[in-house]
C-alpha positions in Angstrom: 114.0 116.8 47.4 114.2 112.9 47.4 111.1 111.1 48.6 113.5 109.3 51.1 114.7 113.1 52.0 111.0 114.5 52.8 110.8 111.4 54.9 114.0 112.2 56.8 112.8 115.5 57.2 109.2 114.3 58.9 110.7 112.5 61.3 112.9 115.2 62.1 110.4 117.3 62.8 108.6 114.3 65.0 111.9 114.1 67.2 112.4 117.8 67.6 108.5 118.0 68.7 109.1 114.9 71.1 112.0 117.3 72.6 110.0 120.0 73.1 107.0 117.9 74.7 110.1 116.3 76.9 111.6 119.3 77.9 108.1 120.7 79.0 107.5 117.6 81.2 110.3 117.8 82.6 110.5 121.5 83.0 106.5 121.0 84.8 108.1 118.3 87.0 110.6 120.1 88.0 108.3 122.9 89.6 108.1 120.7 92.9 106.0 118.2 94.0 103.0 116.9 91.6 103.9 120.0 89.8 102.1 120.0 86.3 100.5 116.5 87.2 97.4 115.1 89.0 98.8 112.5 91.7 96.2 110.3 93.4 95.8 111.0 97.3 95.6 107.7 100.1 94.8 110.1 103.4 95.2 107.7 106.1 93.7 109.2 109.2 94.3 107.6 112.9 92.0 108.2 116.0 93.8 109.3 119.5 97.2 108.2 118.2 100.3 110.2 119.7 104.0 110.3 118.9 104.8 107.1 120.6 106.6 105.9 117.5 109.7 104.5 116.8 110.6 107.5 114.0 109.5 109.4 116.7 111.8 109.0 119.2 109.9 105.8 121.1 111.9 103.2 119.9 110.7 100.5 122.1 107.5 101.4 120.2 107.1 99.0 117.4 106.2 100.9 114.4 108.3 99.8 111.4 106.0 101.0 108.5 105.0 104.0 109.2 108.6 104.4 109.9 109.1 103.0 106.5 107.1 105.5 104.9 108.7 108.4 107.0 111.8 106.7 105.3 110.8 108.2 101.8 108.9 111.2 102.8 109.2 114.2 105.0 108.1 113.8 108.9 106.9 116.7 110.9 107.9 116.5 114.2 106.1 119.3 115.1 102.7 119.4 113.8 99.1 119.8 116.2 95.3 119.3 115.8 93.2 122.1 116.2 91.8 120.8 119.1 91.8 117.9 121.5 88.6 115.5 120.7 87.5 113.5 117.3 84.7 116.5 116.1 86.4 119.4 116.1 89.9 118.1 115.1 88.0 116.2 111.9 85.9 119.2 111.1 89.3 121.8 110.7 90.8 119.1 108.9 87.8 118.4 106.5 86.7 121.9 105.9 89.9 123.4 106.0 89.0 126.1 108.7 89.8 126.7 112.6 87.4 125.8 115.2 86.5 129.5 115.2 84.9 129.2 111.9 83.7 125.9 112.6 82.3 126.7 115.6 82.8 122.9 116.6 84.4 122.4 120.1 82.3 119.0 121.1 81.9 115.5 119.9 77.9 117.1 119.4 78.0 119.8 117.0 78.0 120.2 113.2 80.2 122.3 111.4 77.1 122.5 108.8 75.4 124.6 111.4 78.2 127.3 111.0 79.3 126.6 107.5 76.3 125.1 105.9 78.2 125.5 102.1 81.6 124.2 103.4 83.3 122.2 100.2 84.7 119.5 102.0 88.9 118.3 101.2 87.2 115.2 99.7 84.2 116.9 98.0 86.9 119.3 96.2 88.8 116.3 95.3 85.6 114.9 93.5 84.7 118.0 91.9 87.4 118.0 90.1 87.4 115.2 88.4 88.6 112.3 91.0 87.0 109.4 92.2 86.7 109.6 96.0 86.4 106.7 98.5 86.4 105.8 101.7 87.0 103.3 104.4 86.8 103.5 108.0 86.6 106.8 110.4 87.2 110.2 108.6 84.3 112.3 109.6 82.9 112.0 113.2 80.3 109.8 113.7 76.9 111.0 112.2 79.0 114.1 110.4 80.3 112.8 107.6 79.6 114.5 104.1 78.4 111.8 102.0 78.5 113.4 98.8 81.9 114.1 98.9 82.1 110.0 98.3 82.2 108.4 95.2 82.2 105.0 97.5 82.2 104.6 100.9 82.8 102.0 103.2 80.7 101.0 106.3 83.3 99.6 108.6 82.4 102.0 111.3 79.7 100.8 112.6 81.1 97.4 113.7 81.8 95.7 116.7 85.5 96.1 117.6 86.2 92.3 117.3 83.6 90.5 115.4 85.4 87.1 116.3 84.4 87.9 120.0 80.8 86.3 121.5 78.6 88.6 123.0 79.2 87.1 126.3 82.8 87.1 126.2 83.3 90.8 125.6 80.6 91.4 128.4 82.4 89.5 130.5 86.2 91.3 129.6 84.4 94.9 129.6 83.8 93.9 133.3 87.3 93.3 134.2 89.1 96.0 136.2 91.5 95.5 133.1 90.3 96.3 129.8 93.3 96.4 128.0 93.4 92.6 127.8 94.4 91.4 124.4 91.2 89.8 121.9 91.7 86.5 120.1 95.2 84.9 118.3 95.8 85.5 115.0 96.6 88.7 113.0 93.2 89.8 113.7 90.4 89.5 110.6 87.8 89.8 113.0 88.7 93.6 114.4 87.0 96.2 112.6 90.7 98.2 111.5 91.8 95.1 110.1 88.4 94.7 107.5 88.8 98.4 106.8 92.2 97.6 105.7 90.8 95.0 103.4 88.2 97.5 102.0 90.7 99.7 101.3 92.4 97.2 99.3 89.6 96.5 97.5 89.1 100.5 96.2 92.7 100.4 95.3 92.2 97.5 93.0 88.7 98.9 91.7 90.0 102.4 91.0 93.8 102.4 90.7 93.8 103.2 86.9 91.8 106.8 87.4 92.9 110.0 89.6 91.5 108.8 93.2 91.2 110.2 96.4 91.0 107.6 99.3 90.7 108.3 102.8 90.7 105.3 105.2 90.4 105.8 109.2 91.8 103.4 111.6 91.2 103.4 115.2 92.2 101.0 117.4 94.3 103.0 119.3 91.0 105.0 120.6 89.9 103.1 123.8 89.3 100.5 124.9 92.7 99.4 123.1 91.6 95.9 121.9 94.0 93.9 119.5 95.3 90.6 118.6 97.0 89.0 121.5 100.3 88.4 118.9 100.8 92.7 119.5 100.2 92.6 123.4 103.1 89.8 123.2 105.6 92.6 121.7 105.6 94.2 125.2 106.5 93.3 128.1 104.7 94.8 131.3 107.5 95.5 133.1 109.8 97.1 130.6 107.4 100.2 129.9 108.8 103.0 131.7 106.1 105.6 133.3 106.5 109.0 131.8 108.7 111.5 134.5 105.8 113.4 135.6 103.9 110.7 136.3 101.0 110.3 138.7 98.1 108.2 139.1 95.6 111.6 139.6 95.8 115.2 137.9 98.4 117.0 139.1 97.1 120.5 139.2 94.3 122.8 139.2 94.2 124.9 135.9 91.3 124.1 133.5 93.2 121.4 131.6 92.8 119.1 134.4 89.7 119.5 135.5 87.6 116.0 134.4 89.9 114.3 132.8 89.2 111.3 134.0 90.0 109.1 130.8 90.4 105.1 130.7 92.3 105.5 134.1 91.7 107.1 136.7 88.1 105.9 137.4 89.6 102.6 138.0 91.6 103.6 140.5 94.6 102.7 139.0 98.1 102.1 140.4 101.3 102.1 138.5 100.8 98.7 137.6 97.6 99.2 135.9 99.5 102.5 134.0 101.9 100.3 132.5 99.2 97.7 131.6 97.2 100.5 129.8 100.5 101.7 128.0 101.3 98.6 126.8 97.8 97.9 125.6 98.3 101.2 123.8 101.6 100.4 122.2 100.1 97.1 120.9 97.2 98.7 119.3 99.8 101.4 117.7 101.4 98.5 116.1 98.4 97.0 115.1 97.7 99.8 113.2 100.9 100.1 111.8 100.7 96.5 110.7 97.4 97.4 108.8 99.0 100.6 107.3 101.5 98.0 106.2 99.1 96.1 104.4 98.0 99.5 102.4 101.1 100.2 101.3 102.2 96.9 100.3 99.1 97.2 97.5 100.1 100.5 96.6 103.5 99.0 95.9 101.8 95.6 94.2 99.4 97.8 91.6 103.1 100.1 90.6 101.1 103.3 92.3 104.3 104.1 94.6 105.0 106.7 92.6 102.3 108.5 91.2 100.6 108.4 94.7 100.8 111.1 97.9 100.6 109.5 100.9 99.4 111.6 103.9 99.3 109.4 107.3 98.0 111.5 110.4 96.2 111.3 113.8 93.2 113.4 114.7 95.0 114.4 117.7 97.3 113.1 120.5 97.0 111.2 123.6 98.1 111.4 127.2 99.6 108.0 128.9 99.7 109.6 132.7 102.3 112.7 131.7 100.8 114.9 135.0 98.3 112.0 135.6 96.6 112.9 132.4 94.8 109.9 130.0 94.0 110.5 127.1 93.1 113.9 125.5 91.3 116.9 125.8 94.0 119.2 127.1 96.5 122.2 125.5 99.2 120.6 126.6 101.6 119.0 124.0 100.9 115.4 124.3 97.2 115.8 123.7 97.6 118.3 120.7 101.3 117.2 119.0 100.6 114.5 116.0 102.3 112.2 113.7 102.0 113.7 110.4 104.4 112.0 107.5 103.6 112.5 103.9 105.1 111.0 101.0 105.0 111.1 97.2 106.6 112.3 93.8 108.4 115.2 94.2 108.4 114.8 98.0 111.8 115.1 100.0 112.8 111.7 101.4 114.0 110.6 104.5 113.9 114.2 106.1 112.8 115.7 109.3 111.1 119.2 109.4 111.1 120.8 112.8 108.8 123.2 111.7 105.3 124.0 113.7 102.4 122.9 111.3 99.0 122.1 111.8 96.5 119.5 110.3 94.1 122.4 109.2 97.3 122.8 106.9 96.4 119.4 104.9 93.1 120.7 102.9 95.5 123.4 101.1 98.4 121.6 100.8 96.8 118.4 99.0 94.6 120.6 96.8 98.1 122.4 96.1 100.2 118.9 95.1 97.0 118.4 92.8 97.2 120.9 91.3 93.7 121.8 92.0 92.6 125.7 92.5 92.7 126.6 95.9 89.0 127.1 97.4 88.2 130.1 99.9 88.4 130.5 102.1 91.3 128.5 104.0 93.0 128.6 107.4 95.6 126.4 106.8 98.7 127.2 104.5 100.4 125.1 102.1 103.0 122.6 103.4 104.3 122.3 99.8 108.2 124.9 100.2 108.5 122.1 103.6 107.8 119.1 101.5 110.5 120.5 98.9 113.1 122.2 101.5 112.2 121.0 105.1 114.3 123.5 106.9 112.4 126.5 105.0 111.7 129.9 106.5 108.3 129.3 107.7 107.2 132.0 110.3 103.9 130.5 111.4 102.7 128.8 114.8 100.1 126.5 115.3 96.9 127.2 117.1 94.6 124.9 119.0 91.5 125.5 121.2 89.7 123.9 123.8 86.5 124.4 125.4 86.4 122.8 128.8 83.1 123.4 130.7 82.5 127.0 131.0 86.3 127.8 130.3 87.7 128.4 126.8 91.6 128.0 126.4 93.1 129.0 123.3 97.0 128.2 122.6 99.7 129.0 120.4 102.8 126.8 119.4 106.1 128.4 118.1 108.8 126.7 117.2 110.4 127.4 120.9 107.4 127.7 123.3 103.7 127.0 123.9 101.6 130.3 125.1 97.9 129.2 126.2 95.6 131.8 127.7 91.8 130.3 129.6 89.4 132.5 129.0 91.7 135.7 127.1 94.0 135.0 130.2 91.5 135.6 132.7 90.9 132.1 133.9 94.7 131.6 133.6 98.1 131.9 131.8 100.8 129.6 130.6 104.2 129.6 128.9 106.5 126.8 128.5 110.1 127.1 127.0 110.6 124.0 125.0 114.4 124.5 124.5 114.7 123.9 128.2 111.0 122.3 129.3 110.3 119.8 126.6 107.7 118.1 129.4 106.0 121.5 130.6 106.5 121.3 134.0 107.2 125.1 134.6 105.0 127.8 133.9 106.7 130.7 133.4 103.5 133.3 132.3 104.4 134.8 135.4 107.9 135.1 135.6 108.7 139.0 135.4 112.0 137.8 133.1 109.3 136.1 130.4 107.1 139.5 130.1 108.2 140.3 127.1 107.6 136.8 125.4 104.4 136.6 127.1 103.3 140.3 125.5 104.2 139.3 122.4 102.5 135.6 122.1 99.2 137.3 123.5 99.2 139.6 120.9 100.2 136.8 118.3 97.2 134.5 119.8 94.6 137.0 119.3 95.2 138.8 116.3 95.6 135.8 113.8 93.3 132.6 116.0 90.1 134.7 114.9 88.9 133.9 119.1 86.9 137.0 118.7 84.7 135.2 116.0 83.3 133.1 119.0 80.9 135.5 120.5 79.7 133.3 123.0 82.1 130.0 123.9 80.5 126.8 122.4 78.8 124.8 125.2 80.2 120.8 126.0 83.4 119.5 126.5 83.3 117.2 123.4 
């Protein structure tokens, strides 16, 4: 054999080992999303924001890039928080368990009390190997778990508009109105907008390794303060008041017993409700205009691709549907939630009608990672949806609410909500969402429904774990 042969022959065997290395990649890739790979995670987590979007269905709501990024990812029409204020909803979501486990059902309580060895989403993310950050609101206040963090910001603990004097915001915190817009410009003094920039920062820092990075917005949690260029997107009189509109509660179960809100304590009229909305609105697309920002970086350091992209709410928020504000309810405008994620692998441009939950993220994340699964876990993994939306997937979403001495647990399918007060002793209800998208009729009682009802009850309480709660958490959180 010629030298020039043996040659030949070495870099024969160099190509047919590049083909098999090839055809492994692509066989790993080929699994489904961030199958055989370790994708970095940006978690962008929203306070009090609800499905007033335009990819949502709002379309007078200004929201063009998080309807960008539903664009190239998979949105969830239907997915719900575990319950109805910051704490608990964070907690599930950050430990990966149910309020039952938890044992969180107020703004006051520690899920360390319960779960004192909890791994944390973030904490497993570092463990194995990835650098973890943060910017912003992801824990509740005094909750979080610092050493889940490689870096952490500190942009929680400022004033909502820095630009604002002391006096001034005095002086607007006194008006009967205090949805009034802040300053001009695109807003570098409000707090979202310098988490924004933090988060920019960490990209740049830590692009080139495996990273984790959660950042937490929340303007849209009252008192709804941003830039006066987002109030001028709406106009007063073109926002229409939901149909079931009123300026009190409208009914006497436990859901609306003190929930008073941003609203009703100031006495408001209809005027002052569409004032409010549109203060809302403008703060949803201030947001958006700061999620903008994120993923305009992602897109300038060429991490589009190798990124998941998880944007979320911690729960949703009432705008005077049954003269309700804001949350802490089991109805479905106070637990239903944007939830859009994005990535390799992903489906894009899809809808899936599916009911998930966010106590669903912690699994599905570590799943797309390719990390192992820690235990134990209430959610399930969102990863056959993210593939093939319209999948089989013959699970509801559960939700729970403690509201003073009453506990209402709830269960959505993909065709009705069933909620029970107090293991239906404080009160039934059932709503049909094929015919009742706004529940307005309570049919727990109709003798036509018994069936359904029988058969939710006996869903709700054999897989929501209530009978871990031995005694109901105290506080309305």
């Amino acid at each position: 054999m010629s030298a020039g042969r043996g040659r030949l022959s070495f870099a024969g065997w160099c190509f047919v080992l590049s083909l098999v290395a090839a055809a492994s990649l692509i066989d790993a890739c080929g699994a489904g999303p961030g199958a055989g790979l370790r994708p970095n995670v940006l978690l962008v987590l929203v306070d009090d924001l609800n499905c007033d979007i335009a990819c949502y269905g709002a379309q007078n709501v200004k929201t063009p890039h998080i309807d960008a990024l539903a664009g190239r990812g998979v949105r969830f029409a239907n997915a719900y928080a575990q319950a109805t204020a910051c704490n608990p909803s964070r907690a599930s979501l950050l430990t990966g368990r149910n309020p039952t486990a938890t044992r969180v059902l107020d703004n006051r309580t520690s899920y360390r009390e319960a779960l004192p060895a909890a791994v944390t989403l973030a904490r497993h993310f570092r463990n194995h190997g990835y650098v973890t950050a943060a910017a912003g609101k992801i824990a509740h206040r005094g909750f979080d778990d610092r050493e889940a963090w490689a870096r952490h910001g500190k942009f929680r603990l400022l004033s909502r508009d820095r630009s604002e004097s002391p006096r001034a915001r005095r002086a607007r915190r006194r008006q009967a109105d205090r949805w009034a817009a802040s300053g001009p410009g695109p807003g570098e003094g409000q707090r979202d907008y310098q988490v924004a920039d933090h988060a920019i920062r960490l990209l740049n820092q830590i692009g080139k390794e495996p990273f984790f990075l959660a950042v937490g917005f929340d303007t849209t949690h009252p008192p709804l303060v941003s830039p006066r260029s987002y109030h001028d997107l709406y106009e007063r009189q073109e926002v229409e008041l939901p149909a079931d509109f009123s300026v009190l509660p409208r009914g006497d179960r436990p859901a609306f017993r003190e929930n008073t809100g941003l609203f009703q304590a100031r006495r408001g009229s209809p005027e002052a409700a569409r004032s409010a909305t549109k203060a809302y609105w403008a703060a949803t697309s201030f947001v958006d205009a700061q999620l903008g920002r994120l993923l305009e970086e992602l897109d300038h350091l060429a991490l589009r691709e190798s990124t998941v992209v998880v944007f979320a709410s911690d729960h949703g928020f009432h705008l005077g549907e049954k003269g309700l504000w804001g949350k802490s309810t089991l109805f479905e405008r106070g637990l239903r939630v944007p939830l859009v994620i994005a990535g390799p692998g992903i489906a894009a441009d899809t809808a899936c009608t599916r009911p998930v939950q966010l106590v669903d993220l912690y699994p599905t994340l570590v799943d797309l990672a390719n990390l192992p699964q820690p235990g134990p876990l209430d959610g399930r993994s969102l990863k056959p949806l993210l593939v093939e939306p319209g999948s089989v997937w013959p699970h509801a979403a559960r939700s729970w609410l403690q509201r003073g001495d009453v506990f209402g647990a709830t269960l959505r399918t993909e065709h009705h909500r069933y909620t029970e007060w107090d293991e239906g002793a404080a009160g039934r209800e059932l709503y049909d969402h094929r015919s009742d998208s706004d529940e307005a009729r309570n049919l727990a009682d109709d003798p036509s429904q018994a069936a359904v009802v029988a058969r939710l009850s006996a869903a709700l309480r054999a897989a929501a774990g209530e009978r871990e709660m031995a005694e109901p958490v105290p506080g309305g959180g």
